[in-house]
C-alpha positions in Angstrom: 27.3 21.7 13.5 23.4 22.0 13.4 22.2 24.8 15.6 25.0 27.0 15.2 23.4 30.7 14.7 25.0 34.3 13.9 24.0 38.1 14.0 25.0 40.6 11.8 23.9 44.4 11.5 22.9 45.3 8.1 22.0 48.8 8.3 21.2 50.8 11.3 18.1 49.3 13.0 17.7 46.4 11.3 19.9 42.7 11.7 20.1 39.6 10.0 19.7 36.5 11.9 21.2 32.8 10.6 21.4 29.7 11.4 22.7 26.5 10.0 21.0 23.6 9.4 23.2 21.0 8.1 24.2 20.0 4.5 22.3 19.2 1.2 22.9 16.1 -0.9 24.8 18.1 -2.8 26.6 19.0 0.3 26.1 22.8 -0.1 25.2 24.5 3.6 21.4 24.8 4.4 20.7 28.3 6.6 17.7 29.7 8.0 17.6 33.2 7.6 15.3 36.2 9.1 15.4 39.9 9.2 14.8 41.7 12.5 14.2 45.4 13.0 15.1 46.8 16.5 18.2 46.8 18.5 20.8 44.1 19.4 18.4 42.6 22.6 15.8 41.9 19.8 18.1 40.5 17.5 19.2 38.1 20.3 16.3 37.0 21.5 14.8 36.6 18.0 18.1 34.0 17.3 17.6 32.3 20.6 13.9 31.7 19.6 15.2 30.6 15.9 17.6 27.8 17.1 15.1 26.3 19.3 12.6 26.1 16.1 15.3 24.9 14.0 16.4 21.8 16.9 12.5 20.9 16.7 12.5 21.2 13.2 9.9 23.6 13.1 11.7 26.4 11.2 10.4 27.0 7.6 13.0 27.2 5.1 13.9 31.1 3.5 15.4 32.6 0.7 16.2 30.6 -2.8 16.1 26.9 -2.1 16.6 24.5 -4.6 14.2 21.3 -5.4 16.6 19.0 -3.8 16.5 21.2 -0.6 12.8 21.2 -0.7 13.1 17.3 -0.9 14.9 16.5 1.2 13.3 18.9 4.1 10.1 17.6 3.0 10.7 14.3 3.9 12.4 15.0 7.0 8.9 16.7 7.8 7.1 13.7 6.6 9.0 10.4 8.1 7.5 10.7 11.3 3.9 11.3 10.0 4.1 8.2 8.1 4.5 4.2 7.4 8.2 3.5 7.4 7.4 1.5 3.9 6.1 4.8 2.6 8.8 6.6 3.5 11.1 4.3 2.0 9.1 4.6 -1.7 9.3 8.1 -1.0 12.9 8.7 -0.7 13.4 6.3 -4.1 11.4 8.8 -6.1 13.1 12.0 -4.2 16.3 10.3 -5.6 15.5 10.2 -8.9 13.7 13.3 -8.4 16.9 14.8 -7.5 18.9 13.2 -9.9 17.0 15.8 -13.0 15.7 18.8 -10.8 17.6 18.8 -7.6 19.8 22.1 -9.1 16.7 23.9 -10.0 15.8 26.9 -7.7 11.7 26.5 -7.0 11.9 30.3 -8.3 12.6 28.9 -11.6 10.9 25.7 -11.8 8.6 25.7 -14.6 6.3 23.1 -16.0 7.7 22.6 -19.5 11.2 21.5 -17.4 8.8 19.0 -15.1 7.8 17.5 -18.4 10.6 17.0 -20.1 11.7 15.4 -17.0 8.9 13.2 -17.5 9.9 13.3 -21.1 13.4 11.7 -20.0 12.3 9.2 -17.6 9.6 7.3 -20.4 12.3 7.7 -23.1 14.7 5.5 -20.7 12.1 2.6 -20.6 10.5 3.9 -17.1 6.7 2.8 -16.9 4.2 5.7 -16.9 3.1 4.4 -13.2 6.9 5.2 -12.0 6.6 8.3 -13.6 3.6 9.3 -12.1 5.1 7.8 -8.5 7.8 10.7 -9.0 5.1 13.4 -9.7 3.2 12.5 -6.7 6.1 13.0 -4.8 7.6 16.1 -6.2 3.9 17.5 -6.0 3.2 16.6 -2.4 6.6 18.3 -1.1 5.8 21.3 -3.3 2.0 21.4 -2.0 4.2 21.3 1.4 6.6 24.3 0.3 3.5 26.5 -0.2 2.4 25.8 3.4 5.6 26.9 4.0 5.2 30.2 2.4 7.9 29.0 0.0 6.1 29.5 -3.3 3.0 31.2 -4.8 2.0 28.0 -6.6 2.3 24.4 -7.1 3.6 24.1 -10.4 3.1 20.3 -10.7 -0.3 21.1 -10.5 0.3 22.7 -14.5 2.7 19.7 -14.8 1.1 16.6 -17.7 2.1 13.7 -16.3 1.5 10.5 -18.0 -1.7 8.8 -18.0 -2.1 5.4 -16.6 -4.0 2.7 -17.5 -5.6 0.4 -15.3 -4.7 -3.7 -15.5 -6.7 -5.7 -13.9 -4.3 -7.7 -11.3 -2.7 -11.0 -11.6 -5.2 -13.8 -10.6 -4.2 -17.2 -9.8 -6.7 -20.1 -10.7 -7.6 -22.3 -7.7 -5.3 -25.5 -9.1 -2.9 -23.1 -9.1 -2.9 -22.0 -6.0 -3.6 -26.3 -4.9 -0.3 -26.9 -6.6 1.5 -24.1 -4.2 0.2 -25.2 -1.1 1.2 -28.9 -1.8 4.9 -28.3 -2.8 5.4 -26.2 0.0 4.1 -28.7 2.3 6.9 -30.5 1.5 9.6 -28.0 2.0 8.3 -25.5 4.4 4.5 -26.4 5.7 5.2 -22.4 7.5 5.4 -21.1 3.7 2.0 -23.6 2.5 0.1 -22.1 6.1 0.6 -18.4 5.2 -0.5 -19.2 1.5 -3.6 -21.3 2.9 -4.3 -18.0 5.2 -3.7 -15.5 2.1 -6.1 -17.5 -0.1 -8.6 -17.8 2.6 -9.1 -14.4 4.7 -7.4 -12.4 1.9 -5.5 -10.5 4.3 -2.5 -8.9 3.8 0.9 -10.2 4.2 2.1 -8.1 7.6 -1.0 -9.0 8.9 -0.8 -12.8 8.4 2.3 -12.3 9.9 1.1 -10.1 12.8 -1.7 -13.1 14.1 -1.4 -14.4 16.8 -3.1 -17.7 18.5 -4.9 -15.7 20.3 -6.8 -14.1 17.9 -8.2 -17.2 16.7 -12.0 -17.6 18.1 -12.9 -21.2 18.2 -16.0 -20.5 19.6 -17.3 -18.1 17.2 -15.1 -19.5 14.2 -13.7 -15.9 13.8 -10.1 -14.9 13.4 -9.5 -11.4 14.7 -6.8 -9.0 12.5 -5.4 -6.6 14.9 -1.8 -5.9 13.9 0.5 -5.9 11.3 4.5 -7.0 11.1 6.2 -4.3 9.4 9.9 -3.2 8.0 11.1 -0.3 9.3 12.9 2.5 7.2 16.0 0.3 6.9 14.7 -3.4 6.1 16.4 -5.3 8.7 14.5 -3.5 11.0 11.3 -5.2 12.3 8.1 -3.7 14.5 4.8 -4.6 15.0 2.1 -1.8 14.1 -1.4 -1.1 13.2 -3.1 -2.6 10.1 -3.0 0.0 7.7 -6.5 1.2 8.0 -5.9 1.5 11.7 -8.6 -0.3 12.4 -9.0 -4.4 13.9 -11.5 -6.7 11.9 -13.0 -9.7 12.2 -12.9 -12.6 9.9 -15.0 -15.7 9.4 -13.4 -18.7 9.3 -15.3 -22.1 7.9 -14.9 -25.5 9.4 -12.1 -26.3 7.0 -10.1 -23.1 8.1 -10.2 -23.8 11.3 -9.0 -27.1 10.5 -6.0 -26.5 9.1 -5.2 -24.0 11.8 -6.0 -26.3 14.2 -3.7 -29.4 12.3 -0.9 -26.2 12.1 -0.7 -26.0 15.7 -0.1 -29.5 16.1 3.2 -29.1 13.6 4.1 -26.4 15.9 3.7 -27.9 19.0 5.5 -30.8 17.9 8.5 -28.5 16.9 8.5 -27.0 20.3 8.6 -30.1 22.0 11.8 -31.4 20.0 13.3 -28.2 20.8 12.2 -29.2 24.5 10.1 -25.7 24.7 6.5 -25.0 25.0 4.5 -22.6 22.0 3.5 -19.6 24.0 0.1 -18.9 24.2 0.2 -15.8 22.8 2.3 -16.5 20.2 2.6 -15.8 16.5 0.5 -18.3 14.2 3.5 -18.2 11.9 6.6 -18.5 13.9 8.3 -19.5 11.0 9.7 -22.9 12.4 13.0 -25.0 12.3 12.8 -23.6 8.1 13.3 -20.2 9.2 15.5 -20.5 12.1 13.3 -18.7 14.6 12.2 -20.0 18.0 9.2 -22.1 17.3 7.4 -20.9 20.6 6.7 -18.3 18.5 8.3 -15.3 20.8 8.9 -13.7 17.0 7.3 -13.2 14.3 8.0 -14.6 10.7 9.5 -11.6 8.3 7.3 -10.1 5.5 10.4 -10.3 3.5 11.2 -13.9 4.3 7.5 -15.3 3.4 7.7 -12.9 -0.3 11.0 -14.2 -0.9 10.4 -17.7 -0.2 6.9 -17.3 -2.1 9.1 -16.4 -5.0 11.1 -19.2 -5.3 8.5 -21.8 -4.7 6.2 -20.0 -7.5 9.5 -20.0 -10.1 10.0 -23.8 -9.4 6.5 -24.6 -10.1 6.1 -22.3 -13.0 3.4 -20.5 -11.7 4.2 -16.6 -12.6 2.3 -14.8 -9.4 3.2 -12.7 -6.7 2.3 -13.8 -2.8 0.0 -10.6 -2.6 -1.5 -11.6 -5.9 -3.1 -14.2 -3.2 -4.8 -11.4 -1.9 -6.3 -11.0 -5.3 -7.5 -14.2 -5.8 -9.3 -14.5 -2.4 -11.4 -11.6 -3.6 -12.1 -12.3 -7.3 -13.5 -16.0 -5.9 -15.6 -14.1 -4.2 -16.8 -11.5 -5.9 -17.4 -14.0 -8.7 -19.1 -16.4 -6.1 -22.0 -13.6 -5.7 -20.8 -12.4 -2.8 -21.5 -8.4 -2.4 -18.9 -5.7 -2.0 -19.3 -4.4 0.6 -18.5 -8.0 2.5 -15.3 -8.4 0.4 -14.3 -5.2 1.2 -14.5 -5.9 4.9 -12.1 -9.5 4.6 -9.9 -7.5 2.6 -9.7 -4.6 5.0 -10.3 -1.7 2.5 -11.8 1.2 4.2 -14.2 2.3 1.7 -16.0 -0.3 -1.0 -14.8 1.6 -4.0 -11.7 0.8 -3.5 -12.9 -2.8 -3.8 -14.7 -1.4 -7.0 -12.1 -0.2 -8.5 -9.6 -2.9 -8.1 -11.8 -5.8 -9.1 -13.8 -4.3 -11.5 -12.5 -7.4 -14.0 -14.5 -9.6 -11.9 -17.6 -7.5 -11.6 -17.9 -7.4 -15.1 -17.9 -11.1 -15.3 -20.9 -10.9 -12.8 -22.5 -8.6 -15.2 -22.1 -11.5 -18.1 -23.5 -13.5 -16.2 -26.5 -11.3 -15.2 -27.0 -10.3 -18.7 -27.1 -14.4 -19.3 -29.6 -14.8 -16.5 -31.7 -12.0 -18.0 -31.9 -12.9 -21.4 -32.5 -16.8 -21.0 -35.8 -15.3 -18.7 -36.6 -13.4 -21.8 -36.2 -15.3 -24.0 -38.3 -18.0 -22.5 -40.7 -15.8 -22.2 -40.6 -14.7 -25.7 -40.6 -18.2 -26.6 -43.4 -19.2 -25.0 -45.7 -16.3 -25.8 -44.9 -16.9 -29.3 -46.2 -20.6 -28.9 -49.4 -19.4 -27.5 -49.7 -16.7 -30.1 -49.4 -20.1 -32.8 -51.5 -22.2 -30.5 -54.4 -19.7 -30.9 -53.7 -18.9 -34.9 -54.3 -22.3 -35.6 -57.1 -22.8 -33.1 -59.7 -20.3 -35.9 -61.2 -21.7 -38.6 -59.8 -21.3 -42.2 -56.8 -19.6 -40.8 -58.7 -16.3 -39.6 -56.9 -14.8 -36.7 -59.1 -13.2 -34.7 -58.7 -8.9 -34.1 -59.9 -7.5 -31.1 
């Protein structure tokens, strides 16, 4: 049982104080243990005040602890700090984490063994972006365990992970993307609205999901992003959050947009009225309809995991190899190659900071750079060009040929 905490007398004057955690993964007990120096009242009190830390988690861990006891107290520290989709990737690389240090004492933890852990994991066909995935974790729960006062250094930090290369992301062309929308208007127009809505605002998929028709302003042909549907730690869970910036947005809509929204509704009011209910007015934009099986008022919202699943399918049958979130790319590489500045993509797509718009769609800025160079050089070279016709104009414009020297 958790909580449970002993006493015991090492030497006159001096006591040491335990108390059990729980069990590992490897099912070994995990104890908190501190040294008191005093009599049998301090020793008490200094256990009483040790359980309570240890029920609010707030103990740090002592003595030799292995990685996979670091792990797995480091994400016990981290779940509530964090998106339960994080936390999920997180405890995937722990695992395999686990699975080639977990018996290794942080004491003894070297670098050379993180490598050749590395090492192991690219020699079994794992990609270098995996790899680094499991360094990222392993570091941040060691960066954690010297915090803790658990180590003298991050050795992770002296760890040579391997280097990654950036690709440029999957882009759809727009017949592509056509081609979706009109097969799945004939098998599930809920599917071709959330592809429409990904192409257009470049939004991400729990916030399409999160909309509501409330957000939509028809007076200002803005559609507000506010929220986010989200998977909880286990999948079949379902709550509605914050975007991942934390912060609402505002997106344009053009006269199109708004009417398709606007041809949507009337698809999902006509649902509701066959099911002899009324769409609430403060409903979700993508209920998911009679397709899905939810209540077409739309009282729930669709599933991330039911749109990317769906989106899957419909992309396999019409040969098209994309992903739905490589909608997300497409919105912004139209744009960016349609002149429009950074800074305003960046805003649709709800990246905090522009670089990160940089960095992701550098493919399509250089493209714009082609194009400038193009620009550039056909100004030049008309210039050139027509200097060089006045230059002949005047040569033969002197008698005999003489070119005149000033």
């Amino acid at each position: 049982m958790a909580g449970k905490g002993t006493i015991t007398e090492r030497s006159p004057g001096t006591w040491r104080v335990r108390v059990y955690i729980g069990r590992n993964a490897q099912g070994r007990p995990i104890q908190v243990t501190r040294t008191v120096k005093g009599g049998k009242r301090q020793a008490q009190a200094e256990l009483a005040r040790l359980m309570v830390e240890v029920e609010h988690r707030t103990a740090p861990l002592e003595g030799p602890v292995t990685v996979a006891e670091l792990l797995e107290h480091w994400l016990e520290h981290v779940t509530p700090l964090r998106e339960p989709g994080t936390v999920r990737g997180h405890r995937t690389c722990a695992q395999a984490v686990v699975a080639e240090l977990g018996h290794v004492r942080l004491t003894k933890l070297g670098a050379q063994e993180i490598d050749r852990a590395y090492a192991r994991w690219l020699a079994a066909g794992l990609a270098p972006a995996t790899v680094r995935r499991y360094h990222s974790v392993l570091a941040a729960a060691l960066h954690q365990a010297r915090r803790w006062g658990l180590v003298a250094q991050v050795i992770t930090d002296l760890a040579s992970p391997p280097p990654m290369h950036a690709r440029p992301p999957t882009v759809p062309d727009p017949s592509a993307v056509q081609g979706l929308v009109t097969a799945a208007e004939e098998e599930n127009p809920v599917l071709a609205m959330a592809i429409v809505l990904a192409a257009i605002t470049g939004a991400r998929l729990g916030e399409l999901c999160g909309l509501r028709w409330s957000d939509i302003d028809l007076d200002n042909n803005v559609l507000h992003i506010r929220r986010a549907v989200k998977h909880g730690l286990d999948k079949r869970e379902l709550f509605v959050g914050p975007t991942k910036t934390h912060q609402d947005r505002k997106v344009s809509l053009d006269p199109t947009a708004l009417a398709l929204l606007a041809s949507h509704r009337q698809r999902v009011e006509g649902w509701a009225n066959h099911a002899g209910v009324s769409v609430l007015e403060d409903g979700y934009v993508l209920p998911g309809g009679p397709a899905w099986g939810f209540d077409p008022t739309g009282a729930e919202p669709v599933k991330p995991n039911t749109i990317t699943s769906a989106f899957a399918r419909l992309a396999e049958r019409s040969g098209v190899k994309v992903r739905f979130h490589d909608l997300r790319h497409f919105s912004a590489t139209q744009l960016i190659g349609a002149g429009v500045d950074v800074r305003t993509v960046a805003h649709r797509l709800g990246h905090a900071d522009p670089s990160t718009t940089l960095r992701v769609y550098a493919h399509a800025l250089a493209e714009r750079d082609r194009e400038a160079a193009a620009i550039l050089g056909a100004l030049v070279a008309g210039s050139a060009t027509a200097g060089s016709a006045v230059q002949s104009s005047s040569a033969r414009s002197q008698p005999n040929g003489y070119t005149r020297r000033d």
